[in-house]
TORLUMBA-423738 format. One record per residue (C-alpha): x, y, z; residue in one letter. Coordinates in pm, whole numbers, padded with zeros to 5 digits, always signed. Layout:
XYZA/...
END
This chain:
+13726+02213+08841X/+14027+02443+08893X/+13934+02755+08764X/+14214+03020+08872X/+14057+03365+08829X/+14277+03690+08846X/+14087+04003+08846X/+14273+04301+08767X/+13995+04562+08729X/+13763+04546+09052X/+13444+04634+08837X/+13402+04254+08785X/+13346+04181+09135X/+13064+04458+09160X/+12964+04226+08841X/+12964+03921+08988X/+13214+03714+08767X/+13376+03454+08991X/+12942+03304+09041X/+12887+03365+08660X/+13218+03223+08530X/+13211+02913+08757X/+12869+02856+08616X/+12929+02921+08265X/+13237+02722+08261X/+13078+02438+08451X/+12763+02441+08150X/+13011+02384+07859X/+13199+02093+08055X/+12897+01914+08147X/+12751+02005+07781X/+13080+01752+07644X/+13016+01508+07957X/+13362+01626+08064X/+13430+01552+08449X/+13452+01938+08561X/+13712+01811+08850X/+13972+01741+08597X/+13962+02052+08387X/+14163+02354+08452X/+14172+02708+08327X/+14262+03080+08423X/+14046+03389+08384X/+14211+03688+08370X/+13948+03968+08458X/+14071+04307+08282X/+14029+04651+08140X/+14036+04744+07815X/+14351+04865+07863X/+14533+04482+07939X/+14334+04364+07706X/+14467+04601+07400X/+14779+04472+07501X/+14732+04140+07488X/+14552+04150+07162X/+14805+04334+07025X/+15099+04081+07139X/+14893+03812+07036X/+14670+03861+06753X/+14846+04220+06602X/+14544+04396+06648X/+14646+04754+06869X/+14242+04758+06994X/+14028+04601+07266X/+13837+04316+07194X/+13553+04127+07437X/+13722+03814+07510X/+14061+03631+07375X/+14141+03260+07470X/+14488+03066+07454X/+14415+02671+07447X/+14654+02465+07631X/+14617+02221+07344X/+14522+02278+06963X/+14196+02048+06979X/+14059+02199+06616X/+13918+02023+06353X/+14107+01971+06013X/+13769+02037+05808X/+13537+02284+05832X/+13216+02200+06046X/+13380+01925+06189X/+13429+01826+06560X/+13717+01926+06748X/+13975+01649+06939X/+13843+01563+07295X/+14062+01701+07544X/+14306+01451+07759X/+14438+01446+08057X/+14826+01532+08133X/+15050+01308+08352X/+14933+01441+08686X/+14564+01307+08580X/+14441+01711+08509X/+14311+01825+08189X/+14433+02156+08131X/+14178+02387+07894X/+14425+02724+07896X/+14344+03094+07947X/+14084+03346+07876X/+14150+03744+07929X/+13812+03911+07911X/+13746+04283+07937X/+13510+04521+08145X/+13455+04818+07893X/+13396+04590+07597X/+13188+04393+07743X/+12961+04596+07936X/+12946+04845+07604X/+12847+04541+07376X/+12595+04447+07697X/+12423+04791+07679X/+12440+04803+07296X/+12259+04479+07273X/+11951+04558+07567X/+12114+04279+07762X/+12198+04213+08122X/+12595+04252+08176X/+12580+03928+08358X/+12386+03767+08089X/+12653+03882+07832X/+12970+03750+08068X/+12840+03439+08033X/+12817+03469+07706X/+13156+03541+07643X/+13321+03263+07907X/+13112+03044+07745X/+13248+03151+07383X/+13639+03138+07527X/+13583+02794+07690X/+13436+02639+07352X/+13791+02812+07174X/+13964+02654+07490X/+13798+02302+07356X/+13917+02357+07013X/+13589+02558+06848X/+13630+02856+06598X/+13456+03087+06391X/+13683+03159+06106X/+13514+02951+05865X/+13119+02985+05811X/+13038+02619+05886X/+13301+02651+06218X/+13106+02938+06330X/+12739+02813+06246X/+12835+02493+06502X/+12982+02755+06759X/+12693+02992+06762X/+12466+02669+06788X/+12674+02485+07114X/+12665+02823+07231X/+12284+02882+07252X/+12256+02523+07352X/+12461+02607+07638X/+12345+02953+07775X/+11958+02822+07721X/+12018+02569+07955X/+12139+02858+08223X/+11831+03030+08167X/+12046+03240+07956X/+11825+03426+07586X/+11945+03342+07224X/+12266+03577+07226X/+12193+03588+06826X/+11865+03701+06818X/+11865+04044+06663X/+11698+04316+06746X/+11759+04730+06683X/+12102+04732+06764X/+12391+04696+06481X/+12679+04394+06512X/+12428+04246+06832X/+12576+03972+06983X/+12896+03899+06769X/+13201+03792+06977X/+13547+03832+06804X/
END
């Protein structure tokens, strides 16, 4: 797999995202039986800062938000609840996936919010942009019923708890 990682806020190596991203990305990729030395993506490691400014370039919203994702390819389903295209390969043989931007702040707030292990929530999250990366959403209920399900699918096989399991703590475990 070619997974291109740019970290612009150094608090994510303390964290130990390259380990944690490589394995989270390489869960969802075996989860679709995709061959992990096609696929390529970037991970853009930021602030909240960075990532107020991409979300408000891309999605109009002048705040920080966890995680955003830019698919290479629009891979969506038409209906709701349905599965998203399979991703191909390009001319050179490579399957390109697209970005993800995720932040520090965010995340490690929504981490100590939710009584979970910052690690355990970055995985969470690549997880959550790779599956947007592969065409899944949550706009729609039945979209976001099949996301949250691949999702603990995927992280339970890391050894990774039900990110959806509430407990004390208001808005636990929501991405978006």
């Amino acid at each position: 797999m070619t997974l291109d990682i740019s970290i612009d806020d150094s608090r994510w190596q303390e964290a130990g995202l390259r380990p944690n991203a490589e394995q989270a990305v390489a869960a969802v990729l075996a989860h679709f039986d995709l061959d992990a030395d096609d696929c390529e993506l970037s991970l853009l490691a930021c602030d909240d800062a960075r990532i107020t400014e991409l979300n408000t370039e891309f999605r109009q919203k002048a705040k920080p938000t966890n995680v955003l994702s830019w698919p290479a390819v629009d891979l969506s389903p038409e209906e709701a609840g349905g599965e998203p295209l399979p991703p191909e390969a390009d001319f050179t043989g490579e399957i390109p996936l697209g970005d993800i931007a995720i932040a520090y702040e965010t995340c490690a707030r929504e981490a100590e919010a939710a009584h979970k292990p910052l690690v355990d929530h970055l995985r969470h999250l690549i997880v959550h942009g790779v599956l947007h990366l592969l065409g899944y959403d949550h706009i729609r209920d039945p979209d976001a019923t099949l996301m949250e399900r691949l999702e603990v699918q995927i992280l339970g096989k890391m050894g990774v708890d039900d990110p959806y399991t509430l407990d004390d703590s208001p808005n636990q475990g929501r991405i978006g």
